[in-house]
C-alpha positions as CSV (number, residue, x, y, z in Angstrom):
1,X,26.6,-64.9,49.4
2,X,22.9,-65.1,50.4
3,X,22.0,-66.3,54.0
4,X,20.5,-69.5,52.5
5,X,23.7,-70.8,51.1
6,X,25.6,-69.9,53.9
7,X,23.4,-71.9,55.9
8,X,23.5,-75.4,53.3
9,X,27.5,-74.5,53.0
10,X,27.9,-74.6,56.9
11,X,25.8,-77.6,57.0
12,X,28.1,-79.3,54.4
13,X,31.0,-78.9,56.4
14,X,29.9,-80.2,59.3
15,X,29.0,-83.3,58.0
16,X,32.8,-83.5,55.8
17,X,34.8,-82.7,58.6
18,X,34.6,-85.1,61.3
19,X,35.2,-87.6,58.5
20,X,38.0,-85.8,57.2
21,X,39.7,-85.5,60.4
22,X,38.9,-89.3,61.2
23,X,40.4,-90.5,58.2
24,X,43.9,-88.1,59.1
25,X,43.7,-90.3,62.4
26,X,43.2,-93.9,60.9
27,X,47.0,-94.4,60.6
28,X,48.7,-97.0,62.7
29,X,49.0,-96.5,66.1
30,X,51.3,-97.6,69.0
31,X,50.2,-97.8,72.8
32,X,46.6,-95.9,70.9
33,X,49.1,-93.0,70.3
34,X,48.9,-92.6,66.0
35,X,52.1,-92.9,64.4
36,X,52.7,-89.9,62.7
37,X,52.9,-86.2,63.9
38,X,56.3,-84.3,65.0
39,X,59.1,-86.3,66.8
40,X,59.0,-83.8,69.8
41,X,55.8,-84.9,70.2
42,X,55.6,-88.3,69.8
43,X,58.2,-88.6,72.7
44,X,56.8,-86.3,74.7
45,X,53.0,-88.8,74.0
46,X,55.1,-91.8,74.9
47,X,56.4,-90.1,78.2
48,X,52.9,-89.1,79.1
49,X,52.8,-93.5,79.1
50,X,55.5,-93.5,81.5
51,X,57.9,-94.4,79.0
52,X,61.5,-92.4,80.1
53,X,64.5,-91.2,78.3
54,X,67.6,-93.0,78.1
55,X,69.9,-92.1,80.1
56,X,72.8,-92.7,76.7
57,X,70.7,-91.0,74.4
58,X,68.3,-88.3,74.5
59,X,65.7,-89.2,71.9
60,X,65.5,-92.9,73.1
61,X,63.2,-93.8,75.3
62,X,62.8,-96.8,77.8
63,X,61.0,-98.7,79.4
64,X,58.3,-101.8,79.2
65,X,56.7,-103.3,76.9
66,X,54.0,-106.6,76.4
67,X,56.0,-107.8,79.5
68,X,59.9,-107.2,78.1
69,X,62.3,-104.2,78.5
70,X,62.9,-102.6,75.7
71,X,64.3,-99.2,73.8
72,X,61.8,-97.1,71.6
73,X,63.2,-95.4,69.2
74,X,60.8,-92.5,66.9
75,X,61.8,-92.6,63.4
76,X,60.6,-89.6,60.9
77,X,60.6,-89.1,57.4
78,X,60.3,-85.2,56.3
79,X,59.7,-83.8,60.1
80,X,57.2,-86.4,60.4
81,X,57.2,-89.6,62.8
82,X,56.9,-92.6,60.0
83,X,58.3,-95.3,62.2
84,X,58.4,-96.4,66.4
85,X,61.0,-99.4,66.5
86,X,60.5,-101.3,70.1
87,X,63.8,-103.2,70.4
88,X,64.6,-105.7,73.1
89,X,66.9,-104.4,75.4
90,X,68.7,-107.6,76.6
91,X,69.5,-110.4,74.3
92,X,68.5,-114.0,74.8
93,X,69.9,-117.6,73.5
94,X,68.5,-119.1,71.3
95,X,65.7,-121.5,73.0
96,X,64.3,-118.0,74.6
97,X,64.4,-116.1,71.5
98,X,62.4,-118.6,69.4
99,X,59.7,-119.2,72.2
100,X,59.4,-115.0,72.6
101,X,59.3,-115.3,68.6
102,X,56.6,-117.7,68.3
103,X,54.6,-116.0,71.4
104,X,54.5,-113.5,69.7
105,X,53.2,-114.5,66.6
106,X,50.1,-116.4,68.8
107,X,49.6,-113.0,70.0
108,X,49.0,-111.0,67.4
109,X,47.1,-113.7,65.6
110,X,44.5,-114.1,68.4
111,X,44.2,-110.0,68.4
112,X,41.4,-109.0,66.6
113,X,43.1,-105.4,65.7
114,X,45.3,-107.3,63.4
115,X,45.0,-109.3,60.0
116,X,47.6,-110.6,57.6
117,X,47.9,-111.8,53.7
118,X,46.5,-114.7,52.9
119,X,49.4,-116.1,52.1
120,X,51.0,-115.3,55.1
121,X,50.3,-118.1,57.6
122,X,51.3,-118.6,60.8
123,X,53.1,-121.8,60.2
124,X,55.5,-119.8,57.7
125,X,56.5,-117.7,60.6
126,X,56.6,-120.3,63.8
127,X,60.1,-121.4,64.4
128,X,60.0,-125.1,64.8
129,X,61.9,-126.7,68.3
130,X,64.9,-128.4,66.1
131,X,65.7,-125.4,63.9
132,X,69.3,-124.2,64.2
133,X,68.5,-120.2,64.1
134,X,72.0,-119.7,64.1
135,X,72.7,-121.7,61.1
136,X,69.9,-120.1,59.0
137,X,70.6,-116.9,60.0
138,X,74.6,-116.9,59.5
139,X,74.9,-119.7,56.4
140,X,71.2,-119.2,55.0
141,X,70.8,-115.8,55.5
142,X,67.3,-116.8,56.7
143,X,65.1,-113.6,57.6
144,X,63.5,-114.2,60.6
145,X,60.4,-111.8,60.6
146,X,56.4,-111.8,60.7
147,X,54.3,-109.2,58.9
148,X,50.5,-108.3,60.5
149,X,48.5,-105.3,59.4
150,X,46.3,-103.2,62.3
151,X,42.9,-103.3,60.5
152,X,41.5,-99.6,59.2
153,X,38.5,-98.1,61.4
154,X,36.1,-99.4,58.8
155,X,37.3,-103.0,58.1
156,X,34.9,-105.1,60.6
157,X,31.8,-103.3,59.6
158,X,32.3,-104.2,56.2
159,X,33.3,-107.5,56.6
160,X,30.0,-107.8,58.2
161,X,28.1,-106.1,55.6
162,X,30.1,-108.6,52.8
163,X,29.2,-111.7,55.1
164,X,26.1,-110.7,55.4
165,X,25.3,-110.3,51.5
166,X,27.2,-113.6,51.0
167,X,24.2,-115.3,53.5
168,X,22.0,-114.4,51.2
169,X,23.1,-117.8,48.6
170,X,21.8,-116.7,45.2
171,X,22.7,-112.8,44.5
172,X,20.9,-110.3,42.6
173,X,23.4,-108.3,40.0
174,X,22.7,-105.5,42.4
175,X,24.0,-107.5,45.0
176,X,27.1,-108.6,43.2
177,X,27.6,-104.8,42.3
178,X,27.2,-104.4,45.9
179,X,29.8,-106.8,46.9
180,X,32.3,-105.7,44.7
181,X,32.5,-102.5,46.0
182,X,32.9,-104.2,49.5
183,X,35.7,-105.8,48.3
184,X,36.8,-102.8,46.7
185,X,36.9,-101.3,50.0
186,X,38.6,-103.5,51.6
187,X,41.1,-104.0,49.6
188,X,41.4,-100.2,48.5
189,X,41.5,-98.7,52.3
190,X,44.3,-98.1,54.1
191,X,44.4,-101.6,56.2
192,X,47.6,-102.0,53.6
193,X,49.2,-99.2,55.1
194,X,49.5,-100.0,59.1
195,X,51.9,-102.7,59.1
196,X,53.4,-103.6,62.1
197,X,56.1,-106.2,61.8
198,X,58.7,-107.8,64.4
199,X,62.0,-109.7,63.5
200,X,64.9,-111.3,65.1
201,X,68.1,-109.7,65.1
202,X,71.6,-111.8,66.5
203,X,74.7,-110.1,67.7
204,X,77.6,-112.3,68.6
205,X,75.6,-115.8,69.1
206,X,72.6,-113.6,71.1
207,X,69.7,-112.7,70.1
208,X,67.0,-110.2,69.7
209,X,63.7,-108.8,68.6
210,X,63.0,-105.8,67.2
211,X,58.9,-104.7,66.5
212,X,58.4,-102.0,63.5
213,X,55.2,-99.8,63.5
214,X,55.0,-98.1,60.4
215,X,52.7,-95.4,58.8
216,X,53.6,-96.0,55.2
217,X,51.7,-92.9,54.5
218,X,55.0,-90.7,55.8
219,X,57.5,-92.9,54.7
220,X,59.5,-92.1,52.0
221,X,58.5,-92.4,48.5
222,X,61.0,-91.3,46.4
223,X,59.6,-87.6,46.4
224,X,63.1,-86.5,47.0
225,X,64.9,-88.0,44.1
């Protein structure tokens, strides 16, 4: 191999693999820690937080959480972390469950990390004052649960880029061509794949919530059947 091409292949591979390694990383992440790796590590990353072990079980850990304590619990698929569930670790009635519920909701709506379906709006998820949770829950079997999506690295640069084409009124075919690749993009890129939902769970007439950040990239597929 001449020196030349040494030289353009080096070159080459400097330019593929910070990309490469930045796409490994644009999975969804918890606390800025990215869901996926070995559980070993993922505990010990969530202890580095000051997150501690439980003292009933070894590979839970405890602590706080967006102002509530709660139990983390790693999840793994094939050796590798797929799933942190942050689960309440006191119950509440049902008044303090459904204002917790809908706070939440507020919260990750006003979070600009976040987006959800269309379809999905937030007055589907709120829980109105009068609504007997207990009833819908027990006679219904109601599913009390919100679903967001943490955006991918590259979403808000091209949501600019479309909104900015869109300004322009009348669009060239180049420009349409241009656009539908955006929205290609979008669509195509792994914002689809860092879901992080939260429902409410009820034990015995109390009541709580547990939050799910998953990396659907390491969940299980079927590969195994």
């Amino acid at each position: 191999m001449d020196k030349f091409f040494k030289k353009q292949l080096w070159s080459f591979m400097l330019l593929i693999l910070p990309a490469a390694l930045f796409a490994q990383k644009d999975v969804t992440q918890f606390l800025g820690i990215p869901v996926d790796g070995s559980k070993p590590d993922m505990i010990q990353k969530l202890r580095d937080k000051g997150y501690t072990i439980s003292p009933y079980k070894k590979d839970v850990l405890v602590g706080e959480f967006n102002g509530t304590d709660v139990n983390i619990y790693v999840v793994t698929n094939n050796n590798k972390v797929c799933r942190i569930v942050v689960a309440d670790a006191n119950t509440k009635g049902e008044t303090d469950i459904r204002i917790r519920f809908n706070k939440l909701i507020q919260q990750f709506k006003n979070n600009k990390k976040y987006l959800s379906m269309p379809d999905s709006t937030i007055s589907k998820y709120t829980i109105k004052d009068d609504e007997d949770i207990s009833y819908e829950l027990s006679v219904k079997n109601k599913r009390y649960e919100a679903l967001f999506y943490q955006k991918a690295a590259d979403y808000d640069s091209l949501e600019i880029e479309m909104s900015n084409l869109l300004k322009k009124g009348t669009l060239s075919d180049a420009d349409k061509e241009h656009l539908s690749a955006i929205m290609k993009k979008i669509f195509d890129s792994n914002n689809f794949n860092k879901a992080v939902w939260f429902m409410i769970s009820e034990l015995y007439g109390k009541y709580s919530i547990s939050m799910y950040y998953d990396n659907e990239y390491n969940r299980a597929n079927g590969e195994g059947l």
